[in-house]
C-alpha positions in Angstrom: 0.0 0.0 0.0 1.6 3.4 -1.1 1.6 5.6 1.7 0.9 8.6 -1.5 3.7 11.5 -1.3 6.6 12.0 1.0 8.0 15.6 1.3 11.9 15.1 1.2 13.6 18.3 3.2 17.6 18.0 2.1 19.5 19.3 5.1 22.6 17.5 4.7 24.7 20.3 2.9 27.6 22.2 4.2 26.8 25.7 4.3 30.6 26.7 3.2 30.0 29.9 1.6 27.7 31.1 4.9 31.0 30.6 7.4 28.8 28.2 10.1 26.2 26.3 10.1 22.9 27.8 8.7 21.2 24.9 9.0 20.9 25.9 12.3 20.9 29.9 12.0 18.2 31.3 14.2 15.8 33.3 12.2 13.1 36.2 13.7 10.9 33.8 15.1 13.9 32.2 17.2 13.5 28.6 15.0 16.6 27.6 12.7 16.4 27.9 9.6 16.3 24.2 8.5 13.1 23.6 10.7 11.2 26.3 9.9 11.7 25.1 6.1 10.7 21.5 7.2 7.4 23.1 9.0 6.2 25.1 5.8 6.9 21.3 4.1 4.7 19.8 6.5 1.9 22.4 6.5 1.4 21.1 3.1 -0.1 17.7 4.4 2.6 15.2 3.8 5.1 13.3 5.6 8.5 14.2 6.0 12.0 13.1 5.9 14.6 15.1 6.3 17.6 13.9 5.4 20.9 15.1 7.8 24.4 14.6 7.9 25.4 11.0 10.2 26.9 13.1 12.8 24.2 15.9 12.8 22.4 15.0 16.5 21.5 18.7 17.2 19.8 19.1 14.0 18.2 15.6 13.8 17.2 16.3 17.6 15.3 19.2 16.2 13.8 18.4 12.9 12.7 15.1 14.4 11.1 17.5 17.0 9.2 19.0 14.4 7.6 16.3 13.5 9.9 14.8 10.6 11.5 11.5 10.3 15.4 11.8 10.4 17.6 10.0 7.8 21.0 10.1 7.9 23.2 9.9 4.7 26.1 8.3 5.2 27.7 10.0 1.6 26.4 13.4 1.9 29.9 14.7 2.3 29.5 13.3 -1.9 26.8 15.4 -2.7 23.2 16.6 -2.7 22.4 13.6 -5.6 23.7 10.8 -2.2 21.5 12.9 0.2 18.3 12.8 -2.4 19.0 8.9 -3.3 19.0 8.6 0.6 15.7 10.1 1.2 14.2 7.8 -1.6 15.5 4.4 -0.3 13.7 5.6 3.2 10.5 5.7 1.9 10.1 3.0 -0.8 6.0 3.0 -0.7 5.9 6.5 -1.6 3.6 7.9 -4.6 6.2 10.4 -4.9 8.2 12.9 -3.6 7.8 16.7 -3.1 11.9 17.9 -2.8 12.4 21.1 -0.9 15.8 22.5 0.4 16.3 23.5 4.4 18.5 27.0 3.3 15.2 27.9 1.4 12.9 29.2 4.6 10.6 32.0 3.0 9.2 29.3 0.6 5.3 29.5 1.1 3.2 26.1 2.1 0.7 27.6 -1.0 4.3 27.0 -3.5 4.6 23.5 -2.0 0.7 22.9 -2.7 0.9 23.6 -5.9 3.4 21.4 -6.7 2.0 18.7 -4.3 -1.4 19.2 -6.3 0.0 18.6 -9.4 1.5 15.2 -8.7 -2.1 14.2 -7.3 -3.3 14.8 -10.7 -1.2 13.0 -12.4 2.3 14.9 -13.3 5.2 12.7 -13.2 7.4 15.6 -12.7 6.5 19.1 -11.4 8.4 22.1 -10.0 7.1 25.7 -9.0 8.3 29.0 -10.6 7.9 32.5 -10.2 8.1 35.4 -12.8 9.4 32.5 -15.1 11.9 31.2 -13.5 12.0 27.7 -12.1 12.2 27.2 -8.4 11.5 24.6 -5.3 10.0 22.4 -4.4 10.6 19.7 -7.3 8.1 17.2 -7.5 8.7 13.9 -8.5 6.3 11.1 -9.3 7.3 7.2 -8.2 8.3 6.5 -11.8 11.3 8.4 -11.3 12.4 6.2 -8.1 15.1 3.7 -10.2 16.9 7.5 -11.1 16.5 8.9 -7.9 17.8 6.5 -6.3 20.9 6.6 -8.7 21.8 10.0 -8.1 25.0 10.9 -6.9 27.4 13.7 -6.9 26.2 17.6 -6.2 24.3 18.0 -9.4 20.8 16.8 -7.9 17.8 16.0 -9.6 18.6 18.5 -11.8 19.6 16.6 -14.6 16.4 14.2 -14.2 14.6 17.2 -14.5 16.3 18.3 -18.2 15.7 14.6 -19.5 12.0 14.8 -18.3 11.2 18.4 -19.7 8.5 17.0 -21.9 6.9 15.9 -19.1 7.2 18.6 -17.0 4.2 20.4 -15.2 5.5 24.4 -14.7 3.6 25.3 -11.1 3.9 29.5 -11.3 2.9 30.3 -7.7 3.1 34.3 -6.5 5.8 33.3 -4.0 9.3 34.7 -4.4 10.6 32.3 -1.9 10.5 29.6 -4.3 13.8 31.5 -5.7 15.4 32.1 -2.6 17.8 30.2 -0.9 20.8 31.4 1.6 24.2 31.1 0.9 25.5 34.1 2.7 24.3 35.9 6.3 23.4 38.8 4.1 20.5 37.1 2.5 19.1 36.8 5.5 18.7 40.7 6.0 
């Protein structure tokens, strides 16, 4: 029985431009940064997994805290495509997966409902965008689970999403946070 679609938060990245660990960066409401992107994931009515570092206890203490279930990748140090695959082989009854980023903590649960509502009717691969421009989440239908689970290296899903363009269902939502991410304390001004 397929348990429909899992919301995969990647957390497992290493934050080297930022100069510490803004995974865990407080933001205005006093919540880091990776769990306040995990809770505008699970306002959009799925399950989540966040997917950490192995030696990440603070975080996993936390985002496990806010209601996700904690996978550790034991290659994340390889990549964001070992920290995806790793999220994937956790939940092998999915329907999908609705891929969102923990740096990316302005995204709106309405950006991850769209997305999430066009793999319930049917897309085998969706994404939001704004003004144009693709953003976050990624959706991803279980069709794509053999490639997923292939991924490797720091590329992503990016390239699964390039060889499915055809199939691709464009989600513009009114939500400039689909765009942002943070790679540098100034962003967060």
């Amino acid at each position: 029985m397929s348990r429909g679609v899992v919301g995969i938060l990647l957390a497992a990245g290493f934050a080297r431009r930022f100069g510490s660990d803004k995974r865990l960066q407080r933001l205005a409401d006093g919540r880091a940064m990776a769990v306040v992107a995990a809770s505008q994931l699970r306002q959009a009515g799925v399950p989540v997994i966040a997917v950490v570092r192995p030696a990440d206890a603070l975080l996993a203490e936390l985002l496990a805290a806010a209601g996700c279930e904690v996978v550790r990748a034991p290659a994340a140090q390889l990549g964001m495509g070992h920290s995806l695959a790793a999220g994937v082989a956790a939940s092998p009854d999915a329907a999908g997966w609705l891929v969102a980023l923990a740096d990316m903590p302005r995204l709106q649960v309405a950006s991850h409902r769209a997305v999430l509502a066009a793999l319930h009717a049917g897309a085998s691969l969706a994404r939001s965008e704004h003004g144009g421009q693709a953003g976050h989440p990624v959706g991803f239908a279980a069709r794509w689970r053999e490639q997923l689970l292939a991924l490797s290296g720091d590329a992503g899903a990016r390239q699964l999403v390039q060889a499915g363009a055809a199939e691709l269902v464009r989600c513009p939502v009114d939500d400039p946070g689909v765009l942002f991410d943070v790679d540098l304390p100034a962003d967060l001004a």
